[in-house]
N, C-alpha and C positions, 0 to 999 in steps of 0.2 A: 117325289116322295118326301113326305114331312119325317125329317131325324132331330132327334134330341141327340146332346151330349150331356155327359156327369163329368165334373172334376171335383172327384171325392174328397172329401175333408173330413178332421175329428170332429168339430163345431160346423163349419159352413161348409156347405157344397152347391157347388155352381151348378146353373142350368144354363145351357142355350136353346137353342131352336134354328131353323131355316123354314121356308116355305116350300111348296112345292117341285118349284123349280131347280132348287139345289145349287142355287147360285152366290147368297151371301149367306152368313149365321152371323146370330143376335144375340142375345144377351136375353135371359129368359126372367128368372129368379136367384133366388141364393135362398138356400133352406136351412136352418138355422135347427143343427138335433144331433145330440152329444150320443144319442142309444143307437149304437148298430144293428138293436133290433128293430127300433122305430123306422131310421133311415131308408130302408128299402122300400115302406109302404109309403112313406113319402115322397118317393121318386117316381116309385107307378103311380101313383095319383095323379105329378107331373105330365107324365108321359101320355095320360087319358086324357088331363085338360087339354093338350097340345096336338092330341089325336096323334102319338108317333106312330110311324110307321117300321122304324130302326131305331137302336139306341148307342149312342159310341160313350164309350166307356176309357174314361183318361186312363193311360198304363204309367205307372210312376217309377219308369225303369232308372237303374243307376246312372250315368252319365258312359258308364263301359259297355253300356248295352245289357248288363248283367239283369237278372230278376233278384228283388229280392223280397222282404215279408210284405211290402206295401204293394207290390206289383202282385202279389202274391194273394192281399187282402182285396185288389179292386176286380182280378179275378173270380175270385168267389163273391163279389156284390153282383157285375154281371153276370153272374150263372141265378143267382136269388132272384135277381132282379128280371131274367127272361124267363123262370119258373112262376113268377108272380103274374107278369104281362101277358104272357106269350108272344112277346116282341124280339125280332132277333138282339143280341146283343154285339157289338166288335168291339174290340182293345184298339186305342190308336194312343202310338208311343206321344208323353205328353214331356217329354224331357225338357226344359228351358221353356214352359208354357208362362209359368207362373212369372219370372224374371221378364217375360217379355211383356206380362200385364203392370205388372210394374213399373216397366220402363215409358207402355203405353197411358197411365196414369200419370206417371213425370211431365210427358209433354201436354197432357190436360192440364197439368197442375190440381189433381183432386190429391189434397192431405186427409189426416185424422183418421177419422171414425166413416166417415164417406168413402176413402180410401180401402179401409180395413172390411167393409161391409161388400165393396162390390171388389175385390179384386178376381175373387172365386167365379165370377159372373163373368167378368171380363176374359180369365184362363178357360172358361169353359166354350167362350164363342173363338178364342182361339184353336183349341183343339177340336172342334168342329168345322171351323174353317178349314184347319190342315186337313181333316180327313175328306170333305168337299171338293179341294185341291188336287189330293192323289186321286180321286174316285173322275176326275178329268181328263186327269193326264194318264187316266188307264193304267192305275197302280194297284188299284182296289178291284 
């Protein structure tokens, strides 16, 4: 099954992908749109180019496990966003995604503007990896 992920942002948001097989996720785009109304048709558009078949949707929970208005906001993007598609959507907890694309950019050594442009890309084929992962080890 072909899955995208989103890892939501106010300015960039990440894409990934996987192939069929459901064995690695890649790094797709970064979509570059400050309007939350535009946003959404930009991701189904994504998700058609890619031919998804599932969509995971990064959950931006507290570090306590808590929800709160962002987990709360990428929520109601997955619900737009499988009323636009008609692709299912999941939440997968994205907590220390972003730090570890960072940490993953450290040992590349990508700085700047290179740095700032794919981090979102890179957190989005993490949290796709992770849900890959559970969906193996029979969690999902």
């Amino acid at each position: 099954m072909i899955i995208m992920s989103v890892d939501l942002g106010k300015a960039r948001t990440g894409i990934a992908v996987c192939d069929k097989t459901e064995f690695l996720a890649s790094p797709y785009t970064v979509i570059f749109e400050k309007s939350q109304k535009a946003l959404p048709n930009k991701v189904a558009q994504a998700a058609k180019d890619v031919k998804a078949e599932l969509i995971v949707v990064g959950l931006p929970k507290n570090m306590d496990g808590s929800e709160g208005e962002c987990a709360q906001n990428a929520r109601a993007f997955a619900e737009t966003l499988r009323e636009l598609t008609g692709i299912e959507t999941v939440m997968q907890d994205e907590r220390g995604t972003t730090v570890t694309a960072h940490n993953f950019l450290n040992t590349t050594n990508t700085r700047g503007k290179k740095r700032k442009n794919v981090v979102d890309e890179v957190a989005a084929t993490i949290i796709l990896q992770d849900y890959l992962d559970s969906r193996k080890n029979g969690l999902k």
